[in-house]
VOLUMNU-563170 format. One record per residue: residue number from 1; residue in three letters; chain; x, z, y of N, C-alpha, C in turn. Coordinates in steps of 0.001 Angstrom, whole numbers, m for minus. Last residue first. Layout:
> NUM	Ala	A	X	Z	Y	X	Z	Y	X	Z	Y
...
This chain:
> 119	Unk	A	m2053	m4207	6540	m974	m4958	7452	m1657	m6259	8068
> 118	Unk	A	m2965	m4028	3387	m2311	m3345	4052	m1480	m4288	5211
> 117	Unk	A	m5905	m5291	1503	m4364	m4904	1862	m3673	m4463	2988
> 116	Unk	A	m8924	m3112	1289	m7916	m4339	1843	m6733	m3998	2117
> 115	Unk	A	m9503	m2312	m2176	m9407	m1843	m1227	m8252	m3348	m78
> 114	Unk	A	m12467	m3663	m3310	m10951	m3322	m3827	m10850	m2669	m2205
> 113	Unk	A	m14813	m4452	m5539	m14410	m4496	m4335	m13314	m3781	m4489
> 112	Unk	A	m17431	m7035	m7288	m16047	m6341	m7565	m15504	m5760	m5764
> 111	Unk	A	m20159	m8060	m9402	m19621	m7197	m8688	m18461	m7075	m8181
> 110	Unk	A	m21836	m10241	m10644	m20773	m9510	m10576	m20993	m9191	m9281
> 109	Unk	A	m24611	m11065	m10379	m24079	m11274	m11839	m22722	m10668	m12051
> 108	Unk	A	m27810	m10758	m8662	m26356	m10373	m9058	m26190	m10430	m10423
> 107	Unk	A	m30056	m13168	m7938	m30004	m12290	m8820	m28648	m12094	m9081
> 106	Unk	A	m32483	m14845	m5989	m31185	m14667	m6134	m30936	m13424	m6900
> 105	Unk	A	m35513	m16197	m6812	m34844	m14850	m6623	m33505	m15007	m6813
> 104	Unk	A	m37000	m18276	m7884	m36755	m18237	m6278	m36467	m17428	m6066
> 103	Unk	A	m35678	m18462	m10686	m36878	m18768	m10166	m36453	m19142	m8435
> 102	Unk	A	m32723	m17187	m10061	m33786	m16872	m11299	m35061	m17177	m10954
> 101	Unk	A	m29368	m17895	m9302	m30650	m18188	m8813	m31557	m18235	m10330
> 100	Unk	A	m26605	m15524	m8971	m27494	m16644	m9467	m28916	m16837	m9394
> 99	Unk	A	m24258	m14016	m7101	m25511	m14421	m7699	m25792	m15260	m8687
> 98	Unk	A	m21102	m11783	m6890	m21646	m13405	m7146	m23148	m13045	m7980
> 97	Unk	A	m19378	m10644	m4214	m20728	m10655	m4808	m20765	m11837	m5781
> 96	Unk	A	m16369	m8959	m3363	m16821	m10208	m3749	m18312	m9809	m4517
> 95	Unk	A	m15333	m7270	m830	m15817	m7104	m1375	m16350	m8754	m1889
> 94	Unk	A	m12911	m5038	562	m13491	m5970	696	m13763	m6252	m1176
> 93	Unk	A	m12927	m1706	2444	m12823	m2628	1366	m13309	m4090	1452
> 92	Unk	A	m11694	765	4807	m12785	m678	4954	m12175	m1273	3204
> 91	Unk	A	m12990	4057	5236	m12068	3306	4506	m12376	2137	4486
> 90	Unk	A	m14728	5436	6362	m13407	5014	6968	m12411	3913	6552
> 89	Unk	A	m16360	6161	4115	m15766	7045	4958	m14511	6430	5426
> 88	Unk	A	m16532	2762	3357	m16943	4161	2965	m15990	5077	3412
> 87	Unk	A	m17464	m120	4016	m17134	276	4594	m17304	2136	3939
> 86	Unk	A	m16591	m4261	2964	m17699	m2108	3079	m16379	m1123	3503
> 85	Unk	A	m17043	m7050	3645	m15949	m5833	3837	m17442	m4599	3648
> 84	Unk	A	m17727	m10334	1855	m17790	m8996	2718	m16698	m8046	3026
> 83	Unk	A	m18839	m12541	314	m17730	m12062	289	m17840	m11020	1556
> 82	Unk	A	m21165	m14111	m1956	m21312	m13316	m844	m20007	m12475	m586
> 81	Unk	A	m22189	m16988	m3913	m21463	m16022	m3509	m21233	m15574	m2479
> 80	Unk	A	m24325	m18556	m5986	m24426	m18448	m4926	m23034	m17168	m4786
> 79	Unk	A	m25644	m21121	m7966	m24581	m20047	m7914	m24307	m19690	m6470
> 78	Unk	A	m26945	m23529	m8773	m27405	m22534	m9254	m26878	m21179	m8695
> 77	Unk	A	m25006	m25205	m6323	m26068	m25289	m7466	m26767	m24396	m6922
> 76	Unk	A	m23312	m23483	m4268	m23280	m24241	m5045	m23903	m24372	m6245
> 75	Unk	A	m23204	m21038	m1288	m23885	m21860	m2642	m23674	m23064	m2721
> 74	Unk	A	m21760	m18546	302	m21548	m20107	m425	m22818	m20213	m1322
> 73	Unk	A	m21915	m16289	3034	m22347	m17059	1976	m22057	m18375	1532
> 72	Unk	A	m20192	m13708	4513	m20036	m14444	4574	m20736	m15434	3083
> 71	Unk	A	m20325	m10266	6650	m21087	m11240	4897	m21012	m12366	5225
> 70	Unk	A	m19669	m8367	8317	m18645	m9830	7917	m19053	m10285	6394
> 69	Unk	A	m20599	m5100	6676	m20385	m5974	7326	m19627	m7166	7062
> 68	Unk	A	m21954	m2119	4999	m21056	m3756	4787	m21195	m4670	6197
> 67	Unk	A	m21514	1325	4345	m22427	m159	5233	m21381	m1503	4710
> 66	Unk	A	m22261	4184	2228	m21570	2912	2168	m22197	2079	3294
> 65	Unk	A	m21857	7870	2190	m22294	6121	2640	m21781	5042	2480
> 64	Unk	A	m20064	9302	m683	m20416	9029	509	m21073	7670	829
> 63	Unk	A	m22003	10534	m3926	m20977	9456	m2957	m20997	8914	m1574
> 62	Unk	A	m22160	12938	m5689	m21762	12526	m3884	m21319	11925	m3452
> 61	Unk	A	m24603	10703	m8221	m23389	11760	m7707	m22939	11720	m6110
> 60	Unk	A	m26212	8862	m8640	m26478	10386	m8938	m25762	11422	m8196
> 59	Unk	A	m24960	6290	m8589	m26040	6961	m7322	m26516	8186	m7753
> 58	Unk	A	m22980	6550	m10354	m22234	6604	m9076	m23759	7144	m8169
> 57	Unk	A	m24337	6696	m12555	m23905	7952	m12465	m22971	8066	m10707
> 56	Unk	A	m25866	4272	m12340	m26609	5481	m12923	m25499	6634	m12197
> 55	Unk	A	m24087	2476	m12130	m24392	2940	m11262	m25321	4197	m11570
> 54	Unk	A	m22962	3338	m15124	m22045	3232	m14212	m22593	3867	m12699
> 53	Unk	A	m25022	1638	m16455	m24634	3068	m16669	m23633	3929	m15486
> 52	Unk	A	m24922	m507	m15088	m25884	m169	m15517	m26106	1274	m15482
> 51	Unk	A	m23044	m1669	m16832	m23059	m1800	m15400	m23871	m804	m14869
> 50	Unk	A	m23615	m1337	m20010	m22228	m579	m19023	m22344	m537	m17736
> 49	Unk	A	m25988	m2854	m19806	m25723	m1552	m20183	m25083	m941	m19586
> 48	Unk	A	m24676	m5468	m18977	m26026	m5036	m18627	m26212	m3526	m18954
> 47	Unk	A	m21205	m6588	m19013	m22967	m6273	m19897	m23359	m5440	m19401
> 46	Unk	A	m18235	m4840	m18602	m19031	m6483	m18755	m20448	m6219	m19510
> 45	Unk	A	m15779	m3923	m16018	m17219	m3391	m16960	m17822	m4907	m17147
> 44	Unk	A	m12094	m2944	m15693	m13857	m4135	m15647	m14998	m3662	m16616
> 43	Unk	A	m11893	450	m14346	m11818	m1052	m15241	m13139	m1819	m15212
> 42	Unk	A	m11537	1574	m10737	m12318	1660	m12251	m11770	m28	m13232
> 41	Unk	A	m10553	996	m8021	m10023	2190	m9175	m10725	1896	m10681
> 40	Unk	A	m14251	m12	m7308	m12710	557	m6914	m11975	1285	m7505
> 39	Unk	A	m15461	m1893	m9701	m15771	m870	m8450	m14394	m482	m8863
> 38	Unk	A	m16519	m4307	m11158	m15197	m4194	m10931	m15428	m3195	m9960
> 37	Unk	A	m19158	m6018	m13169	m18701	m5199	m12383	m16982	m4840	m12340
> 36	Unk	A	m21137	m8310	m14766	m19744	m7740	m14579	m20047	m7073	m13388
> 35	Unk	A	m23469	m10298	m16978	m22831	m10061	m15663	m21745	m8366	m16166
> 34	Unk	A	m25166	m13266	m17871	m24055	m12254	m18318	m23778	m11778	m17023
> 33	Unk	A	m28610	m13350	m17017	m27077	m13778	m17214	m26369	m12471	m17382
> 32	Unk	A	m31471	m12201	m17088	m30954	m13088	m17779	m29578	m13388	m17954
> 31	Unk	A	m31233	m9675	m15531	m31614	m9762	m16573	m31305	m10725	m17585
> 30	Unk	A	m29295	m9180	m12553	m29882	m9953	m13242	m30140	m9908	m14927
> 29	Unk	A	m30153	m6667	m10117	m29280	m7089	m11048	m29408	m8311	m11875
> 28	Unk	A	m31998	m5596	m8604	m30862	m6089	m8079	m30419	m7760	m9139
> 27	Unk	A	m33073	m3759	m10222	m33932	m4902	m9591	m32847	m6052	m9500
> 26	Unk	A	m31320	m1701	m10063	m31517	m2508	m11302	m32455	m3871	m11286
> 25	Unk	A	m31372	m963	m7563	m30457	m1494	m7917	m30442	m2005	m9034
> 24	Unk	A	m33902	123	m7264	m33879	m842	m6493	m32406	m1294	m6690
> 23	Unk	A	m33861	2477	m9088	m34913	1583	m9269	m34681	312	m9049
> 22	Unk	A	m31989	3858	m7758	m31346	3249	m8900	m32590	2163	m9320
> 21	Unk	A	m30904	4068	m4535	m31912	3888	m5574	m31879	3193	m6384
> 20	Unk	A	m29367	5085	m2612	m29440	5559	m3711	m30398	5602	m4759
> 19	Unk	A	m29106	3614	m370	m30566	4814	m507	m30110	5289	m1740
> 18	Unk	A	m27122	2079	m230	m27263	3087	341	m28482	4534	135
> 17	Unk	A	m27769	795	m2636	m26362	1247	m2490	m26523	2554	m1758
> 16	Unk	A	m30118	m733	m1710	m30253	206	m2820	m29110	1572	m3313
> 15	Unk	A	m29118	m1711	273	m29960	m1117	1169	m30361	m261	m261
> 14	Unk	A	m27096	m3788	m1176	m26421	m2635	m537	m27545	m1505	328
> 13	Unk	A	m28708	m5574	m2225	m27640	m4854	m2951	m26990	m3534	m2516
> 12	Unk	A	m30137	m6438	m49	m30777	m5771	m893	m30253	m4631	m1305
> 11	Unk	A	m28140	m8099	762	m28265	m6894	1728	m29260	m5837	1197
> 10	Unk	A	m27552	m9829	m1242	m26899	m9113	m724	m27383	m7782	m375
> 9	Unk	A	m30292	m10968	m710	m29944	m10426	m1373	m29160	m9713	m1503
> 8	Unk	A	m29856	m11932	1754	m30784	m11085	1281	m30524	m10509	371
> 7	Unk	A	m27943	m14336	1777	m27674	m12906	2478	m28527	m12199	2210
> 6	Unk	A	m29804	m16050	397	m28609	m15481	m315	m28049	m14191	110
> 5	Unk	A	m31636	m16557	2393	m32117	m16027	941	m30835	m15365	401
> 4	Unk	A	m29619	m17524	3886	m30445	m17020	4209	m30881	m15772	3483
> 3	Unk	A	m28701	m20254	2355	m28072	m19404	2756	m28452	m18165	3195
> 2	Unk	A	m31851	m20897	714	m30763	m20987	1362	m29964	m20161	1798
> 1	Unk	A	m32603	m23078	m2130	m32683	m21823	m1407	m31567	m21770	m382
């Protein structure tokens, strides 16, 4: 698959982010592998439940827009990763994705974004 496919996904990740659709963020996600989350300020979350639960209550609630720009893709093997900046009210973060490949579907396995350092 290619680089291509990989930014798709991604951009999936974040066109569910933005709409606030929890349907289209559990899609997202991957069923088969272990996966993680790390959202800003918050502790690590590990398993399908907790992640899960999390966005449940972040796309319920007022969270301002999010866009991403500067997506940058690796794959290796099975494993694919997407490093970025988002962008929420002003504030730019950067942001690590990591996939994995489930058939011919790239499928999130972590999450994590932080805020960019200073300077």
């Amino acid at each position: 698959m290619s680089e291509a496919a990989l930014l798709f996904a991604n951009e999936a990740f974040y066109a569910a982010f933005a709409r606030r659709d929890l349907e289209a963020m559990d899609e997202v996600w991957s069923r088969n592998a272990a996966i993680a989350c790390i959202h800003p300020g918050w502790d690590l979350l590990v398993g399908r439940e907790m992640v899960m639960a999390t966005w449940r209550a972040i796309l319920s609630g007022p969270q301002p827009p999010i866009t991403f720009d500067n997506a940058q893709a690796v794959i290796w093997g099975e494993t694919g990763m997407v490093v970025c900046h988002e962008h929420v009210e002003g504030q730019a973060l950067v942001a690590s994705n990591l996939f994995v490949r489930e058939g011919k579907i790239w499928k999130m396995v972590h999450h994590q974004s932080g805020p960019l350092p200073v300077g």
